[in-house]
C-alpha positions as protocol buffer text, in pm:
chain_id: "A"
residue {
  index: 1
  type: UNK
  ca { x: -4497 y: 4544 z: -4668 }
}
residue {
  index: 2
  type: UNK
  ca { x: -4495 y: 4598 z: -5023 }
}
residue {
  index: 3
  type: UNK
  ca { x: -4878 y: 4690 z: -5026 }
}
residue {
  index: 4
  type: UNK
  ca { x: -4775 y: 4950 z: -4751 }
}
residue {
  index: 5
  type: UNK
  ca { x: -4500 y: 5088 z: -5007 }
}
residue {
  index: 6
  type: UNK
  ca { x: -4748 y: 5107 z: -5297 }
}
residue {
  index: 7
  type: UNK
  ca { x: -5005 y: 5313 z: -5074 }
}
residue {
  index: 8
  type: UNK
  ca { x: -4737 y: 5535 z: -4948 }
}
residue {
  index: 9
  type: UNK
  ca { x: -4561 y: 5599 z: -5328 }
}
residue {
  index: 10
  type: UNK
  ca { x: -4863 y: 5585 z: -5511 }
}
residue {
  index: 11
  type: UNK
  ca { x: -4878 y: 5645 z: -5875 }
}
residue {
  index: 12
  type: UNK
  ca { x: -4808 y: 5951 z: -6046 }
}
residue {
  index: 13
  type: UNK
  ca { x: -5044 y: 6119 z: -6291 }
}
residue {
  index: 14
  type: UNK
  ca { x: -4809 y: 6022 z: -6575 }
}
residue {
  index: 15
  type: UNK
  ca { x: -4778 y: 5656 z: -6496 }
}
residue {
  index: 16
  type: UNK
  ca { x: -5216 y: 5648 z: -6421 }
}
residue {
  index: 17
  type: UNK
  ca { x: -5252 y: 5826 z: -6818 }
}
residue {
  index: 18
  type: UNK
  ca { x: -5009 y: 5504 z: -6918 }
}
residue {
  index: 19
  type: UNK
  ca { x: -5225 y: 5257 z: -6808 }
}
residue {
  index: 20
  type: UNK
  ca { x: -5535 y: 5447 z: -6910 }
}
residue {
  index: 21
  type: UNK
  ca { x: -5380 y: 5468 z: -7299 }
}
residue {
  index: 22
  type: UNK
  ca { x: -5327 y: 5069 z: -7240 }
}
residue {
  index: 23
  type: UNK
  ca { x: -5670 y: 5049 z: -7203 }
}
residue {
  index: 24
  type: UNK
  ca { x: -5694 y: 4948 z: -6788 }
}
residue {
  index: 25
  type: UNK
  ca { x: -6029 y: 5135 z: -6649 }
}
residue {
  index: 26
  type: UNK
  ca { x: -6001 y: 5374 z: -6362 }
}
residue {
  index: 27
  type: UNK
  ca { x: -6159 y: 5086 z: -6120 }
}
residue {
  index: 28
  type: UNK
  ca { x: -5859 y: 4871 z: -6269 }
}
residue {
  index: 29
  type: UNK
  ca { x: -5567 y: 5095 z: -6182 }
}
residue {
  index: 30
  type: UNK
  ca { x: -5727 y: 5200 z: -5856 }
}
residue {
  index: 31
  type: UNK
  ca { x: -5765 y: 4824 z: -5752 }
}
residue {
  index: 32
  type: UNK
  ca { x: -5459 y: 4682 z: -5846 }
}
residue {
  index: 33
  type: UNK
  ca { x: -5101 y: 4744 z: -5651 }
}
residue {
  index: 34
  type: UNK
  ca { x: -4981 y: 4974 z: -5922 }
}
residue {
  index: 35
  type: UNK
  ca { x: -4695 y: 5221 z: -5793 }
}
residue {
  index: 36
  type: UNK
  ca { x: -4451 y: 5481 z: -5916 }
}
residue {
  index: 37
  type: UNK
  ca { x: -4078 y: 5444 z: -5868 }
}
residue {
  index: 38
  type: UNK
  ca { x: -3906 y: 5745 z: -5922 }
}
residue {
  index: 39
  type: UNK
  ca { x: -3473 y: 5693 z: -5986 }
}
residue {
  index: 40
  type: UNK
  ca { x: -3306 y: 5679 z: -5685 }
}
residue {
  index: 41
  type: UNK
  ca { x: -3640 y: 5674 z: -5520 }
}
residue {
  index: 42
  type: UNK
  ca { x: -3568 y: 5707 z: -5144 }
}
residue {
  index: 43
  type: UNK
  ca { x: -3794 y: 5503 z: -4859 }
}
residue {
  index: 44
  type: UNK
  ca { x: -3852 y: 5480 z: -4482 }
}
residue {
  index: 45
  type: UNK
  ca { x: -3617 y: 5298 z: -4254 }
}
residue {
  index: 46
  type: UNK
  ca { x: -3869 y: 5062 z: -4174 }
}
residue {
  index: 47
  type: UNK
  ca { x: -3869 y: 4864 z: -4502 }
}
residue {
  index: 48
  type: UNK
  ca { x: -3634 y: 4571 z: -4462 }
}
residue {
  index: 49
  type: UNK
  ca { x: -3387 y: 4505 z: -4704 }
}
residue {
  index: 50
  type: UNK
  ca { x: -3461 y: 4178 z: -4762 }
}
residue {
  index: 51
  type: UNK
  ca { x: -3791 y: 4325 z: -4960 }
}
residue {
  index: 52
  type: UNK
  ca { x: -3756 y: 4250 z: -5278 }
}
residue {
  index: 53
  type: UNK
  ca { x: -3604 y: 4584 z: -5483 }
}
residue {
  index: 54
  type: UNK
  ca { x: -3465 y: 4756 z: -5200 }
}
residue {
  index: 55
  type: UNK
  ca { x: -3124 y: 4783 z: -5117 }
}
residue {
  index: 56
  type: UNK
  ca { x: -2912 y: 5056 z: -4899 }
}
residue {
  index: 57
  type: UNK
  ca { x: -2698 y: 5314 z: -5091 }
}
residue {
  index: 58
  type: UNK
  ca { x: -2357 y: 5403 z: -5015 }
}
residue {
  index: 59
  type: UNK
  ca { x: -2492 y: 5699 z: -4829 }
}
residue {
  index: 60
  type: UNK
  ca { x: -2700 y: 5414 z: -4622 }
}
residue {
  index: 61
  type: UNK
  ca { x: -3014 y: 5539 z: -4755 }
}
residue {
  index: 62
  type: UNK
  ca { x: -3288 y: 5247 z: -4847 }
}
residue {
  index: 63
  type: UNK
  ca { x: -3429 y: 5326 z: -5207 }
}
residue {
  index: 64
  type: UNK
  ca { x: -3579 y: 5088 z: -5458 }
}
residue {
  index: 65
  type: UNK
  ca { x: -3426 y: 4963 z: -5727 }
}
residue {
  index: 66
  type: UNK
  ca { x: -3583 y: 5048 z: -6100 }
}
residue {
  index: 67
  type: UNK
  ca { x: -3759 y: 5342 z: -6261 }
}
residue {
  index: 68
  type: UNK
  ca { x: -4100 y: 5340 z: -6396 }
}
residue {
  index: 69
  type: UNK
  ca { x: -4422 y: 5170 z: -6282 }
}
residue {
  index: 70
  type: UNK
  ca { x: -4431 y: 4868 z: -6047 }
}
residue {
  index: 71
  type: UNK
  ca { x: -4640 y: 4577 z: -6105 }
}
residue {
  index: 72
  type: UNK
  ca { x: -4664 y: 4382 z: -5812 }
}
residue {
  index: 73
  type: UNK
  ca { x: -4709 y: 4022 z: -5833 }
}
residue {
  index: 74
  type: UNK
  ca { x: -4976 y: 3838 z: -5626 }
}
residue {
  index: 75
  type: UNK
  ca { x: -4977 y: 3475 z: -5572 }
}
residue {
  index: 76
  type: UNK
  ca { x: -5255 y: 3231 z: -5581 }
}
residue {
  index: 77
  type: UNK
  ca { x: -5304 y: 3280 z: -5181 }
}
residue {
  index: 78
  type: UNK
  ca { x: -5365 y: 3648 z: -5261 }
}
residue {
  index: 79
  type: UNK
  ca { x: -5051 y: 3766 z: -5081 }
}
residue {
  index: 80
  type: UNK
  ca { x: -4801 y: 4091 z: -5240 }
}
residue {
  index: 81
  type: UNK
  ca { x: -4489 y: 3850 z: -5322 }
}
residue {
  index: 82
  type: UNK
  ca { x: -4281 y: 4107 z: -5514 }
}
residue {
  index: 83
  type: UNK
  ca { x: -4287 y: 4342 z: -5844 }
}
């Protein structure tokens, strides 16, 4: 799931020219499970809540919690385990 929500939010052009100025090569950022979380940053219904960083608002909209870039954590058997 959260591979599927970093190839549906992607990463915006001001988040790619931050990790560019850290020194990360294009083939780096493109590889890795880099995403952009926008505030309040709204997702589809068919994200469970138990994902780590979502949560339902008091509207009962699912958004992810956090602003910024995502850096999602893989563990040693390769699998997207949060960010």
């Amino acid at each position: 799931m959260i591979r599927s929500l970093s190839r549906e939010l992607g990463l915006t052009i001001e988040h790619r020219k931050i990790l560019s100025d850290r020194e990360l090569a294009d083939r780096q950022i493109e590889d890795s499970l880099f995403f952009s979380i926008g505030k309040f940053q709204k997702i589809g219904e068919h994200y469970p809540l138990d994902l780590p960083g979502v949560y339902q608002s008091p509207k009962g909209d699912r958004q992810l919690n956090g602003k910024g870039i995502a850096i999602v954590a893989i563990d040693a058997d390769g699998l997207a385990t949060g960010w």
